[in-house]
PAVEX-273663 format. One line per 8 residues: number of its first residue (from 1); their letters; for each residue y, x, z of C-alpha. Coordinates in steps of 0.1 Angstrom, whole numbers, plus 2048, in hexadecimal, padded with zeros to 3 digits. Each point is the difference from the previous one (the first is absolute). Last residue first. Example, Ala and Ser with C-alpha at 12.3 -4.5 7.8 and 13.67 -1.06 7.14 Angstrom:
REM PAVEX-273663
2 = SA = 7F5/889/847 ~ 7DE/7F2/807
***
This chain:
REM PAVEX-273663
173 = XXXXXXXX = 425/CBC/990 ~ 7E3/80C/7F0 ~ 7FF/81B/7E5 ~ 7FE/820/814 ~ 7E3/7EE/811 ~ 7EC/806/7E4 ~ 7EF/7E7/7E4 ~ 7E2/7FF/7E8
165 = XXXXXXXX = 7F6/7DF/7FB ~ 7E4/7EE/7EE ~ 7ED/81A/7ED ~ 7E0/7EC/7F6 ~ 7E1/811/7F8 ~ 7E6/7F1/7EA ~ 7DD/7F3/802 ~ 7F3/7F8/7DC
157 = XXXXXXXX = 7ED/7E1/7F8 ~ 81C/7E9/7E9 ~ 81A/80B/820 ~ 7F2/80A/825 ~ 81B/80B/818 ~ 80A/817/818 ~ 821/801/811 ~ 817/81E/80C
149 = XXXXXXXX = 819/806/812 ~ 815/81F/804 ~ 813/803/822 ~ 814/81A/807 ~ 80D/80F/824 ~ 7FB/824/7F7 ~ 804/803/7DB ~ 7DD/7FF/7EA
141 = XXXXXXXX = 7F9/81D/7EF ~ 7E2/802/7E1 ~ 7E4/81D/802 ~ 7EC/7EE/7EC ~ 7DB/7F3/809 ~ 7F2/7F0/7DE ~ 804/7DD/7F1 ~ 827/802/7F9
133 = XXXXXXXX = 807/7E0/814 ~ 7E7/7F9/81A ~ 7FD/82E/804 ~ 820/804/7FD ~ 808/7E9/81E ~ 7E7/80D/815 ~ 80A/820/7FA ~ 822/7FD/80A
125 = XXXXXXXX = 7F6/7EB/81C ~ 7E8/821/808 ~ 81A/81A/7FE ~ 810/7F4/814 ~ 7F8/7E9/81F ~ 7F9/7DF/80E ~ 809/7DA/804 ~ 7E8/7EE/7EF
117 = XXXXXXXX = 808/7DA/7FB ~ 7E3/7EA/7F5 ~ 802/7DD/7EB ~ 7E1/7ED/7FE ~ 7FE/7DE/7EB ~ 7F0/7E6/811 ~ 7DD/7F0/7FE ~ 7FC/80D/828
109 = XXXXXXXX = 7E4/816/7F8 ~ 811/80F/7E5 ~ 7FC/7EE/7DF ~ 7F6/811/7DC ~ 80B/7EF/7E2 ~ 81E/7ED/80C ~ 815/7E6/7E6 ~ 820/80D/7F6
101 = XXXXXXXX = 81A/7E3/7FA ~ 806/7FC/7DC ~ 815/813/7EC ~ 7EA/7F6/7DC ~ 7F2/825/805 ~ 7EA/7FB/818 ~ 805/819/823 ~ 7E0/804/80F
93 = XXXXXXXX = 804/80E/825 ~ 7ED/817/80C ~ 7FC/802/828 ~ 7FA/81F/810 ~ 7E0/80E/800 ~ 80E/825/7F1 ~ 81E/7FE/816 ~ 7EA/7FB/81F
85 = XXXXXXXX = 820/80F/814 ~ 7E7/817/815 ~ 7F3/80B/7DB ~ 820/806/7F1 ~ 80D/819/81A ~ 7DE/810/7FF ~ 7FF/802/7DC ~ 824/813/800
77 = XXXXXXXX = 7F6/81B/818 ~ 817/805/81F ~ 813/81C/806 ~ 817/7EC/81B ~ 7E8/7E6/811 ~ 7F6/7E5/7F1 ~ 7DB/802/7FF ~ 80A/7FD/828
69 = XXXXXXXX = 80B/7DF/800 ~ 814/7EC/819 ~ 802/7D7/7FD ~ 81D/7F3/7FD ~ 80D/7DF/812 ~ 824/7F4/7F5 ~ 824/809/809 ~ 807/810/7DF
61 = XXXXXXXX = 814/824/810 ~ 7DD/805/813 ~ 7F1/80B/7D9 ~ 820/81C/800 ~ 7F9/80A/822 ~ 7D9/805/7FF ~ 806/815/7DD ~ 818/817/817
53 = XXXXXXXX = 7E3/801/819 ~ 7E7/807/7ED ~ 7E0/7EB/803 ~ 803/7F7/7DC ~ 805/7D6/7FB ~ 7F0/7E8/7F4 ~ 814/7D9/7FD ~ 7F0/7E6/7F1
45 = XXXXXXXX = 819/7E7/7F0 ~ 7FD/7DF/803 ~ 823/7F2/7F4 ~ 7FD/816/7E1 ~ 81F/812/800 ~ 828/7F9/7F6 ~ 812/7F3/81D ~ 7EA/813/81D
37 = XXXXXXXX = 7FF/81C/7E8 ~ 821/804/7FB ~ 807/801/826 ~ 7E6/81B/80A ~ 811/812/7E1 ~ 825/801/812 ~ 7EB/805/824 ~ 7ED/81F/7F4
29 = XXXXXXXX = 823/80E/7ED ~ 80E/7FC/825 ~ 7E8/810/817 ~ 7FC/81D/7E4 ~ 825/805/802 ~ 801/806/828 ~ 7E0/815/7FB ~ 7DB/7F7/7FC
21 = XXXXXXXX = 7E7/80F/815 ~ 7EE/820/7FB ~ 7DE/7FD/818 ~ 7E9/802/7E1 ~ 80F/81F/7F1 ~ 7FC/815/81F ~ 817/810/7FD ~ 824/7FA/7F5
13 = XXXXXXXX = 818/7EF/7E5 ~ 80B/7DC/80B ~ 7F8/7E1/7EA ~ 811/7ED/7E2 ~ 7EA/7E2/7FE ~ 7DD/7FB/7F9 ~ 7F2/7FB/7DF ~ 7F6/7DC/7FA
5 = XXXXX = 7E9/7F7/7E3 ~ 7F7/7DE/7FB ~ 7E4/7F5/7F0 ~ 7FA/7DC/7F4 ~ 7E0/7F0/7F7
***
């Protein structure tokens, strides 16, 4: 499976939090990763999305369906998040080590890998990421706009964690 994490764009300051949309700058760093996903990501890509409106923005900035999750919502807790993206049934992919193609161990319903896009909130992408990485809840940041993707795998019996990409807006054209 893949996992993509999203935070939202640069947003307005105010109250209340969920009702902050994204400024002038936000609009434009959503649209600068919006485009290097559509070259880069998983062609089917899932898209969840927090019901606030500055993560509502950033996921409309790809031009595809989303569906709108409230165990996304800012303050979130990390085993929500990865249970509505099914990151622990995902697919497992078992990589040999003669560099052959990966052959599937566990399918989705549809025989295909998954990929998932989150678009949410700090801390809990930070935590999220910590916790797929480092193996326990860290109070890592992730830079409003970023992606970080991740993959999971299964190689001689052992699930692992694949860091992808990592990558901001500040370093798109």
């Amino acid at each position: 499976m893949d996992l993509l994490l999203w935070r939202h764009a640069d947003a307005e300051d105010g109250l209340p939090d969920l009702q902050r949309p994204l400024t002038a700058r936000g609009e434009a760093q959503a649209q600068q990763m919006a485009d290097w996903l559509h070259a880069h990501a998983p062609k089917r890509l899932a898209v969840l999305v927090s019901p606030a409106v500055r993560a509502q923005q950033t996921a409309a900035a790809l031009k595809q369906p989303f569906v709108t999750d409230e165990r996304l919502r800012p303050g979130a807790d990390v085993c929500e998040l990865l249970a509505a993206t099914g990151w622990a049934d995902g697919d497992e992919m078992d990589d040999s080590d003669d560099g052959s193609r990966a052959t599937a161990v566990r399918h989705s319903p549809t025989h295909a890998r998954r990929a998932v896009i989150v678009v949410g909130h700090q801390p809990t992408l930070g935590r999220v990421a910590a916790l797929l990485l480092g193996g326990q809840e860290a109070d890592w940041s992730v830079k409003k706009g970023s992606v970080w993707w991740f993959s999971n795998r299964v190689r001689r019996g052992e699930t692992q964690t694949v860091l992808r990409a990592v990558i901001g807006p500040d370093y798109l054209p």
